[in-house]
C-alpha positions as CSV (number, residue, x, y, z in Angstrom):
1,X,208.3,24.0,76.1
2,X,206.8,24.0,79.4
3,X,210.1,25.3,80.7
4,X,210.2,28.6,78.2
5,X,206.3,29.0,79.3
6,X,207.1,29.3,82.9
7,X,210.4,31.3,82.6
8,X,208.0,33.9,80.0
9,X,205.1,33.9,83.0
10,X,207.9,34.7,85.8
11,X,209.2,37.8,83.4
12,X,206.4,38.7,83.0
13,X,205.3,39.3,86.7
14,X,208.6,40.4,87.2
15,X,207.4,43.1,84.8
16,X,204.4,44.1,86.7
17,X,206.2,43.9,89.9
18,X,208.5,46.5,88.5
19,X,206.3,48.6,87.0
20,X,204.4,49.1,90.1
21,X,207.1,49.8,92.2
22,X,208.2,52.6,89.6
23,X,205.0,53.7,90.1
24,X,205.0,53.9,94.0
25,X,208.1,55.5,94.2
26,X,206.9,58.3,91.6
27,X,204.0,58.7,93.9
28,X,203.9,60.7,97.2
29,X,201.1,62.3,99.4
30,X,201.9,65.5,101.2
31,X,201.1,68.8,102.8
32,X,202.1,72.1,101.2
33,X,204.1,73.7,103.2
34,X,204.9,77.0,100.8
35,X,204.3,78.1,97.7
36,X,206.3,80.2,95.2
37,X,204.1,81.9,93.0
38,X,206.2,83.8,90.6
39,X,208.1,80.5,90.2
40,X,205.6,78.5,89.8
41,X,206.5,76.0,92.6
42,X,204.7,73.7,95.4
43,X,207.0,72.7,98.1
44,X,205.5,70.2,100.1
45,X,206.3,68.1,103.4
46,X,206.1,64.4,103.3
47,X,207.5,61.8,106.0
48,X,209.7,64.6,107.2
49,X,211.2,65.7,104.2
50,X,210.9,68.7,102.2
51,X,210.5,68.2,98.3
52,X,210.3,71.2,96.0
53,X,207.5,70.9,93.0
54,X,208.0,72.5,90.1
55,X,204.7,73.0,88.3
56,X,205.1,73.3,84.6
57,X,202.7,73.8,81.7
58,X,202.3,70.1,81.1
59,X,201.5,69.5,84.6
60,X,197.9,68.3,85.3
61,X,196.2,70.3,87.7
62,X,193.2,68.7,89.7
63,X,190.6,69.4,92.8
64,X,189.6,67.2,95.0
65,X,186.7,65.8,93.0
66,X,188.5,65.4,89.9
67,X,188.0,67.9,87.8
68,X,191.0,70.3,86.4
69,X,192.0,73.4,88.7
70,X,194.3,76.5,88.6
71,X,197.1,76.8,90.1
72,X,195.6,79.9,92.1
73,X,193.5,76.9,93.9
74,X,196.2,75.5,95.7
75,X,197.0,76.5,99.0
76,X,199.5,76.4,101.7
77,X,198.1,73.3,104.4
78,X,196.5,71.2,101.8
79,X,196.9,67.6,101.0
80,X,197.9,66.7,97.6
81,X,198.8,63.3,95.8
82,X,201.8,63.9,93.9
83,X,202.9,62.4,90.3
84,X,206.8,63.0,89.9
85,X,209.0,63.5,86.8
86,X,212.7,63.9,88.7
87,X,215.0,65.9,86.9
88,X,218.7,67.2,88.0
89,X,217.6,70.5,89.8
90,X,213.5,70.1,90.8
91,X,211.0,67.7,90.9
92,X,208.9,68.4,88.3
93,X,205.0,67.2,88.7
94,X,203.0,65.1,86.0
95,X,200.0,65.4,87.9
96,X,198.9,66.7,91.1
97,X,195.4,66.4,92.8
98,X,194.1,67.8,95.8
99,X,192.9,65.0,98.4
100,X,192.4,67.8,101.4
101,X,191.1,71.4,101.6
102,X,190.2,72.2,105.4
103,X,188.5,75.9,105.5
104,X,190.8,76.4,108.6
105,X,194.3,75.7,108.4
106,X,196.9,76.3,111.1
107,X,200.2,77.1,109.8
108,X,202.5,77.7,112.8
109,X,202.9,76.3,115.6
110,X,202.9,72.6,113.9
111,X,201.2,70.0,115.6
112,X,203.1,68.3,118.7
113,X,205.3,71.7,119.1
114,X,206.6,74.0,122.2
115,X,205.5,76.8,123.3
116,X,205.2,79.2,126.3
117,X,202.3,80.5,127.8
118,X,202.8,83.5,125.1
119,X,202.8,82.4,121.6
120,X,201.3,83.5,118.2
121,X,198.9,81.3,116.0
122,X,199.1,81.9,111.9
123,X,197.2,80.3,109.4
124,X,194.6,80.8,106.8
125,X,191.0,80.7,106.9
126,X,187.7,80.7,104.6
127,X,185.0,80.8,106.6
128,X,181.6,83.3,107.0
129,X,182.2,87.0,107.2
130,X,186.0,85.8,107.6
131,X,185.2,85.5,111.3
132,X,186.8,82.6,113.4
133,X,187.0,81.3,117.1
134,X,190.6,80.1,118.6
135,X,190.6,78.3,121.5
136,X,193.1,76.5,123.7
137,X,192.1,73.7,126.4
138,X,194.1,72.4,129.4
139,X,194.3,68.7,128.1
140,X,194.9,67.5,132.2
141,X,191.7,69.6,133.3
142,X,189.9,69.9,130.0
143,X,189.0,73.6,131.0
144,X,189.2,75.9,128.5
145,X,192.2,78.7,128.9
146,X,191.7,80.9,126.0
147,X,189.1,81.6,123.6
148,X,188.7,84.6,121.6
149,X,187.7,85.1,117.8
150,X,189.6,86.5,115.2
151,X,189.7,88.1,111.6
152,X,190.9,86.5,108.5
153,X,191.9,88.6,105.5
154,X,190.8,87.5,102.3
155,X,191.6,89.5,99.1
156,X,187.9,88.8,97.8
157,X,184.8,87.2,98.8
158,X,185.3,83.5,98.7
159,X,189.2,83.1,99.1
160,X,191.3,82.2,102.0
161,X,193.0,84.9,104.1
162,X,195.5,85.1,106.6
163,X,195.0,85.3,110.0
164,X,196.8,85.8,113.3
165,X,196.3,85.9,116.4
166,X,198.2,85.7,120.0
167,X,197.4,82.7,122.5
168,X,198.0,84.0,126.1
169,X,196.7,82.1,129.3
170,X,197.7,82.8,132.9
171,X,200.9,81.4,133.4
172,X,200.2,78.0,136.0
173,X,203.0,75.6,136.9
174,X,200.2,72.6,136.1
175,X,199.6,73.4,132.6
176,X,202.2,71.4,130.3
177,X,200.1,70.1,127.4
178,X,197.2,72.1,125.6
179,X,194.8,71.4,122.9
180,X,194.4,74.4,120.2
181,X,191.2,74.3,118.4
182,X,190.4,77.1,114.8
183,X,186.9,76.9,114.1
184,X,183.9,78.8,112.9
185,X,180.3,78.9,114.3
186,X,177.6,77.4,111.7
187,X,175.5,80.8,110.0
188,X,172.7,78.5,109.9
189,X,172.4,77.0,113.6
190,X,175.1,78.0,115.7
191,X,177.1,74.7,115.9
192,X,180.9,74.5,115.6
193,X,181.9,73.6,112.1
194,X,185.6,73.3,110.1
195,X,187.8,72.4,113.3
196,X,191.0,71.8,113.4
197,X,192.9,71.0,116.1
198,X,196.6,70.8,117.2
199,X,198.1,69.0,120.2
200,X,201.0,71.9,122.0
201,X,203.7,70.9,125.4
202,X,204.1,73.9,127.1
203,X,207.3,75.2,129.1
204,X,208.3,77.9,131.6
């Protein structure tokens, strides 16, 4: 009897154990990296791969404090936490919930890439009267080799825009790795608020 107990209890957490894995592996964090509105699908970037999300009527939409959301509020350079259904062509989404929303989100160049002393910055930005400051720092000196603001375009009041702007610094043999910083100045006191920063080797 004891025997038939035992072997029941190790099933049984053997169960769990199973369960919970299944659970993990239908569970992924990620960034969006694009988003295909007439198809209605996510495509994010998760431990270096690419996964394509098909949202669906049934999926669950959420923000980050819960509460249900529109698809419309997902954007490209959020964080989301990721419920998967896998069929044969997509990966279709249970549920997905937004766990980050910067205001100011760089887009390209990724963080840790190359670039020259010439070289475009693209992203999306909600900030105050769609005004925002880029800035690059020499990471050997810590002076500051570019800084200028820039405008991005929302289609209303209140949504993120694109913006885009080119980096260019005097070109000096000792500059090989900068910091690039997207940020707005507070309306209320002045202060820099809704950084973000990327890390950028540069070549000749």
């Amino acid at each position: 009897m004891k025997r038939v107990i035992l072997i029941i209890g190790l099933l049984s957490i053997m169960a769990v154990i199973f369960i919970l894995v299944a659970n993990k592996r239908n569970q992924i964090n990620g960034k969006i990296v694009t988003i295909d509105s007439a198809n209605r699908i996510i495509t994010i970037k998760n431990s270096d791969q690419i996964i394509d999300l098909k949202i669906t009527s049934q999926t669950k939409l959420y923000d980050k404090n819960g509460q249900p959301a529109l698809f419309n509020d997902f954007n490209v350079g959020f964080g989301v936490k990721v419920a998967l259904h896998k069929n044969e062509e997509l990966t279709e989404v249970k549920k997905i919930k937004i766990i980050s929303a910067p205001n100011i989100i760089i887009i390209t160049p990724e963080n840790n890439g190359i670039v020259k002393n010439n070289f475009q910055i693209k992203g999306v930005a909600r900030v105050f009267e769609n005004v925002l400051q880029i800035q690059a720092v020499d990471k050997k000196t810590k002076q500051i080799i570019f800084n200028s603001p820039t405008v991005a375009q929302p289609l209303d009041i209140g949504l993120f825009g694109p913006f885009e702007i080119t980096v260019n610094f005097p070109y000096q043999n000792d500059v090989n790795q900068i910091e690039v910083s997207a940020f707005q100045y507070s309306a209320k006191d002045g202060s820099i608020i809704d950084k973000t920063t990327i890390n950028l080797d540069v070549v000749k």
